[in-house]
Phi, psi and omega in degrees: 000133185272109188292164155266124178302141216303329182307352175286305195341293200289329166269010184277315185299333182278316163295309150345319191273006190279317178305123126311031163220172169314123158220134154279140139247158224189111188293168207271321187240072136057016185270121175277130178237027141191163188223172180234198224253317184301323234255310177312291194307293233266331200218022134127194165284165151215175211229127216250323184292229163048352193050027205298152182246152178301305151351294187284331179322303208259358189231340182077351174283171186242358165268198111305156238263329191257032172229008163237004169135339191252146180282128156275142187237016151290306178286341213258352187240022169265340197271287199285342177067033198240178147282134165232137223236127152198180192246123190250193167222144202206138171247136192209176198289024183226036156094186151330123195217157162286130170210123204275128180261142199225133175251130171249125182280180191212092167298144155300164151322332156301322198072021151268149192273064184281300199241206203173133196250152188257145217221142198222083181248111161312130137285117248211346209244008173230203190181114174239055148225203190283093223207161174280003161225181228307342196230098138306070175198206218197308179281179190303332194299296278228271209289322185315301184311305178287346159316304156332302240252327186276344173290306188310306214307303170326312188272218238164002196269172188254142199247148179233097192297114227211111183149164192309178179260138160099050189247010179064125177203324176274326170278020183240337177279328177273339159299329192263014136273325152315324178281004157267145181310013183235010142350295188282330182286195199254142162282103153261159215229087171264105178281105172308327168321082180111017194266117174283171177272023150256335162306298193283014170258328184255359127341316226227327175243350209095149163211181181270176160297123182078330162011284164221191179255129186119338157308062210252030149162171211294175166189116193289120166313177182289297195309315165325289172300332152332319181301135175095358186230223171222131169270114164258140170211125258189127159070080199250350177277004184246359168312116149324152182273338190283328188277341210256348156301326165319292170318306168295000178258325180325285166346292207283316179231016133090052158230176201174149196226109188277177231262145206037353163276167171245011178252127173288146191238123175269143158200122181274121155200187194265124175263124200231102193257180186192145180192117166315329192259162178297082181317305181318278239260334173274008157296304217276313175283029184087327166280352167241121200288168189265307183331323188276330214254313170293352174308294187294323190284043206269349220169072169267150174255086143256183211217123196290141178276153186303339178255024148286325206238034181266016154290340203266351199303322172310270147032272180334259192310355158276346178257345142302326142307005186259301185307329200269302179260095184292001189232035147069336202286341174253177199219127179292112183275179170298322172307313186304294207266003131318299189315283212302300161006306185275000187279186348094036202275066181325347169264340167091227173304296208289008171234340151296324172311296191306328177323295196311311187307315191290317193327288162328269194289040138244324171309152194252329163220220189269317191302139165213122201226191196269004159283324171327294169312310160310285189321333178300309179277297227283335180275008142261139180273339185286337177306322162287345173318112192295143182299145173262004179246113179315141157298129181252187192246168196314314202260022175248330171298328178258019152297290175330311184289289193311297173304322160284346185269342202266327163310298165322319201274002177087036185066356134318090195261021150292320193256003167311308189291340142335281189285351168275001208043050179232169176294172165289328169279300188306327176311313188310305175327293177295324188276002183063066199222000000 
């Protein structure tokens, strides 16, 4: 393949500088011939004479991304000849980072495909080393969700948050309002749950003076503050039913009347619901409007439980220990975190968090190694309980593992198979397909 000469390089990096973000160009066989200015700032020099491969740059690898395990999306926009998207982990001089990649092939006159520009956006709202922030992790479970949440984030669609309780559902609603235009305006929270329907109706629109008894001066709903911003609604399956025509109508035409007035209220704003329960299955009983569920359902998420993600449990725990103990001293040994490994966190983050937290007050010193963590586990009794899910053998967990990411990924089993890293044929293979 014939490169472009190094006497080009300066004006390509110049052409380059047009993108407002980090961009690569990048040859058919993956060599970067130019960087542009964003790209300099954000992820270093890089020495061009060297022939450097993209691969190795942003991975440290000695292959290309879909021959070590990772999807590549050079090869993935060579193959269709199209722009292709994918969430990478990129090593750069502030260590591992999320970065969302976007590849534009660049045609010939021919219609064949020599370069290609890497269009390279830090994810700023996760973090996959030990860090103050809120979203942590590393594995596919993990890189999946957030892909979602940087695919979503940008847009206006109402995203419906899906997974056990203490799974971060509430830090994943506030990223995908950072990631949006409504960034500057305000996140509000209505946690749903235990809301009789005249709470969560004036909770939610507001009412007036007299209204009701106790109603003693007017007070402006969530929605209201909300405008212009992102409306959460948290625990979304526990909305009354009576309430929830209220809500659709809210939803469809963005008016709304607070409890005891007659002056109808406008509000724009981006709606982000969340829920533990099987949404599907309260339709079918009845219990959940159907009208609503497709309302809410435009961008579901789901958001992997710690034993989907128990590769991230070091990760995690080491970064919940950071949160917890502000003067550095204490330190996770390798033993703890074996213990924790083995555990079982029907609570997810939020009962791992409380473990680390019991830890802190029963270590005797800075060290919390793994009798600590016993001791941590044994004043919960359940903890010691034998598991009520039977042990299965190793190719029925990575069925099992496998039939959920190809669920995640919505029946796309190209990129299930992406993030498990494996071929396409082989997913088909392991599912008996």
């Amino acid at each position: 393949m014939q490169l472009i000469a190094s006497d080009q390089q300066p004006d390509l990096a110049a052409i380059l500088d047009g993108f407002d973000v980090p961009a690569i160009l990048v040859s058919a066989d993956y060599q970067i011939l130019a960087t542009n200015r964003h790209y300099r700032e954000a992820f270093g020099d890089i020495d061009l004479v060297k022939t450097p491969r993209c691969y190795a740059v942003s991975h440290g690898f000695s292959v290309p991304c879909d021959q070590a395990g990772e999807s590549c999306p050079l090869s993935a926009a060579r193959e269709s000849g199209n722009k292709e998207r994918v969430l990478h982990i990129h090593q750069t001089p502030r260590g591992r980072e999320h970065v969302d990649v976007e590849m534009l092939p660049i045609k010939a006159a021919d219609g064949s495909l020599k370069y290609f520009v890497e269009l390279l956006k830090p994810v700023p709202v996760a973090s996959a080393e030990i860090s103050d922030v809120d979203m942590v992790g590393t594995s596919a479970a993990f890189n999946g969700m957030l892909e979602s949440i940087t695919r979503v984030g940008p847009t206006d669609a109402s995203v419906l948050l899906l997974g056990e309780s203490g799974t971060g559902k509430e830090l994943a609603a506030l990223a995908i309002h950072r990631a949006s235009k409504r960034r500057d305006a305000a996140m509000v929270t209505l946690e749903c749950s235990g809301l009789t329907d005249t709470l969560f109706e004036s909770e939610l629109f507001g009412h007036v003076k007299g209204a009701f008894t106790g109603a003693i001066f007017n007070s402006p709903g969530l929605v209201q503050a909300a405008d212009g911003g992102t409306l959460f609604l948290d625990e979304i399956g526990d909305v009354p039913l009576p309430m929830q025509v209220k809500l659709l109508r809210l939803i469809e035409t963005g008016t709304y009347r607070p409890v005891g007035s007659s002056e109808v209220k406008r509000a724009d704003f981006r709606l982000v619901c969340a829920t533990h329960k099987n949404l599907l299955d309260m339709v079918k009983n009845g219990q959940f409007r159907q009208d609503l569920y497709y309302r809410i359902n435009v961008f579901p998420i789901h958001m992997p439980s710690l034993s989907e993600r128990s590769d991230d449990i070091p990760l995690l725990a080491n970064s919940i220990i950071q949160k917890l103990d502000r003067t550095g001293r204490h330190v996770l040994t390798d033993s703890a975190i074996r213990a924790l490994k083995k555990q079982v966190f029907t609570g997810n983050i939020r009962e791992l968090r409380n473990i680390l937290a019991r830890a802190l007050v029963l270590t005797n010193t800075h060290v919390i190694d793994g009798k600590v963590i016993s001791n941590c586990l044994a004043i919960d009794p359940q903890k010691t309980a034998p598991s009520d899910h039977p042990e299965v053998d190793l190719k029925t967990n990575e069925i099992r593992y496998l039939q959920a990411l190809v669920a995640r990924c919505h029946g796309d089993k190209n990129k299930a198979a992406a993030i498990a890293g494996i071929s396409a044929r082989s997913l088909y293979r392991k599912l008996g397909e």
